[in-house]
Phi, psi and omega in degrees: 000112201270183194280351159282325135330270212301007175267351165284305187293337174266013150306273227289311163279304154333324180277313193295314161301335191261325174293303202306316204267011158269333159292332175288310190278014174245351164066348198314338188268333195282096135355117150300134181037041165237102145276348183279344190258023198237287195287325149337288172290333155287313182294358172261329168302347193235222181047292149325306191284310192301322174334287197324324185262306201302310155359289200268314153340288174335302182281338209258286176305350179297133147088007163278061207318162182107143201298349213259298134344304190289329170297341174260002167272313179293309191294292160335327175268290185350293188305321181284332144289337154276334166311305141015305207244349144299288167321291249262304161303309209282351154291316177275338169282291178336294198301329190291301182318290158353287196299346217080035184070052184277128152226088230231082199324320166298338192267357195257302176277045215229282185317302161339287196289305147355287189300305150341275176329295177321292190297329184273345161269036159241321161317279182332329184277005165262011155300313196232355216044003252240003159227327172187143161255150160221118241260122208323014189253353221004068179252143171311113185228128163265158188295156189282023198217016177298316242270325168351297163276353142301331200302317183281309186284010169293316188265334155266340159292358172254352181281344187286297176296336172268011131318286169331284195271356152293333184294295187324300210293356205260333182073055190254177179256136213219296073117292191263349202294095171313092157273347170247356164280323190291313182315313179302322169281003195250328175256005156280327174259355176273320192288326180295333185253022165272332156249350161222092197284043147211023147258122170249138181225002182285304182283320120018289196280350193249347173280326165305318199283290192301335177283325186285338196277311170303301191302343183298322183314321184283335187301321181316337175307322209269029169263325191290131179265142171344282189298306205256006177065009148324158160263153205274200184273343149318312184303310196283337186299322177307296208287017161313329207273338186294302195310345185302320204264356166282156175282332176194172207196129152270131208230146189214122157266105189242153178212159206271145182250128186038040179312311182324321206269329179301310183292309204279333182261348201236016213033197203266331160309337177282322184284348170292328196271339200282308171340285180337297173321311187257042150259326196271357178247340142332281195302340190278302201276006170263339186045234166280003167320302180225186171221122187282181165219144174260108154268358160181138144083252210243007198253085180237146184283152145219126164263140217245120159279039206227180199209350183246107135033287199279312180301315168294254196000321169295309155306312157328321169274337171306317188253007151300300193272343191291327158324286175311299169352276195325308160322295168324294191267342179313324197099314198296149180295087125196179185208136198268135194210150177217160159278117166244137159238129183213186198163183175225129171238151176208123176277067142235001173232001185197156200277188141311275181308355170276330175259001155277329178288331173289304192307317206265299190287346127351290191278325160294341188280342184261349163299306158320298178316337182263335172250007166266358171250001161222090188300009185284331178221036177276333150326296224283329180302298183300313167325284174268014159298306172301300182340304181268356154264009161276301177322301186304321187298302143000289201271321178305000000 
């Protein structure tokens, strides 16, 4: 390895180091309210940083003599095949996490078995040479079974994309997820050190992919509500334009019943956790199904990927009963209850304020019902009827 090389590799892997540990220490991975997609993507930022220093370590001891060198070549070539077998999972778990908890058993033993494979023809070789030697000069050669491992990961940027698009085809929100930003540098840099494995570009190359795949991720923030990690009310004026090309849509308004009461006896951190609760019993029970929203206060949207009546209907008992559950096991002095107004809309016959002003007088009518059967809060009831038929009054 003459000396202009390996001034490429520590270019090429510096720059690869230096983007990874300016996105960690730039906090740039941390997600609002996703912690399972925060370690995900930090074990793939520390996966990238060591590759980067292991990499060039590698090229820089080939062909050095001495036990300390063959050792550091060899643990180094190891290390380089199993991040391999790292990256590839900890890509296809992000893409899962995304969807919302997409989980597809054939697709669960597809990485299993891949991964298996990898690790036990790496176990083997040290029996046998059959992925790569290192040969008493202690120069690098790969085996005749080197091709195994472009193979596996080949097969995981591509398990990585038929995740995506079961996710699409699932009507998951996808919308900011980069799969061709991350991919293009990543497969651009896998065909380069694949016909010239004494140039290295993969990791580089996978680092370029992650930093831009975070940065798209963040835009996805300024959809994200804080506290309960939903998408705000931003989200939904955008997706009119998607929703135009649908033929119909189930569309649902809940509002929190005596929210008011949750702040003034149990103060407003409790009425924060109480938000949560019922974002987290949304997300659960529309799942890939729909898309939830914090549409205001007290207030959540939910869009329905559905076209039929009986299918909102459904959900409705649905988000009924995940509600009662919830109620059972929380503990809590208060018990949580909501108003829904709902219905199947198509903004080809109608605007937005035409199916929020229909979904909102829905919902208050079933509110009147909640608070005419507990007359303890028929003011508070009246208070907000009237508000909103002053707001609605407004909007005409």
């Amino acid at each position: 390895m003459n000396e202009f090389d390996l001034k490429e590799i520590y270019v090429s892997n510096l720059m690869g180091l230096l983007l990874m540990m300016g996105v960690y220490l730039g906090n740039a991975w941390k997600m609002q309210k996703r912690n399972s997609e925060d370690k995900v993507l930090r074990g793939m930022i520390f996966t990238v940083m060591v590759s980067c220093i292991v990499d060039p370590m590698v090229y820089t001891v080939d062909g050095r003599p001495g036990e300390i060198f063959y050792f550091m070549n060899y643990v180094g070539n190891i290390w380089s095949f199993v991040a391999d077998l790292i990256i590839g999972p900890l890509w296809i778990a992000l893409i899962k996490r995304h969807v919302i908890g997409l989980d597809e058993k054939i697709q669960q033993f597809f990485v299993w078995a891949s991964s298996i494979i990898g690790y036990g023809a790496l176990l083997f070789n040290f029996i046998y040479p059959i992925i790569f030697r290192v040969d008493s000069d202690n120069h690098y050669h790969r085996g005749p079974l080197f091709w195994i491992f472009p193979l596996i990961g080949a097969m995981f940027i591509l398990d990585g994309i038929v995740v995506y698009l079961i996710g699409r085809a699932k009507g998951s929100v996808l919308r900011f997820f980069p799969v061709m930003q991350f991919f293009v540098p990543v497969i651009i840099g896998v065909a380069v050190q694949i016909y010239f494995y004494n140039i290295t570009m993969i990791w580089p190359g996978i680092a370029v992919g992650i930093t831009i795949m975070i940065l798209s991720l963040q835009n996805e923030n300024i959809f994200r509500d804080k506290l309960t990690g939903l998408l705000n009310r931003f989200y939904l004026y955008r997706m009119q334009e998607d929703l135009r090309h649908q033929k119909a849509f189930g569309f649902m308004l809940l509002d929190i019943n005596n929210f008011k009461k949750i702040n003034e006896a149990f103060g407003h951190s409790e009425g924060d956790k109480a938000l949560i609760a019922m974002a987290g019993i949304l997300r659960k029970c529309v799942w890939v199904h729909g898309t939830v929203i914090r549409y205001s206060g007290d207030e959540f949207a939910v869009l329905l990927y559905a076209d039929r009546e009986e299918v909102v209907d459904s959900f409705k008992t649905l988000i009924s009963r995940g509600i009662d559950d919830y109620n059972l096991c929380s503990g809590k002095d208060y018990k949580l209850s909501v108003s829904m107004g709902y219905g199947v809309f198509s903004l080809k016959t109608e605007t937005m304020d035409d199916i929020m002003r229909v979904v909102d007088k829905r919902m208050f009518e079933e509110k009147k019902q909640f608070y005419e059967s507990n007359p303890g809060l028929e003011r508070r009831h009246m208070l907000e009827t009237t508000l909103s038929t002053s707001a609605t009054t407004k909007t005409k």
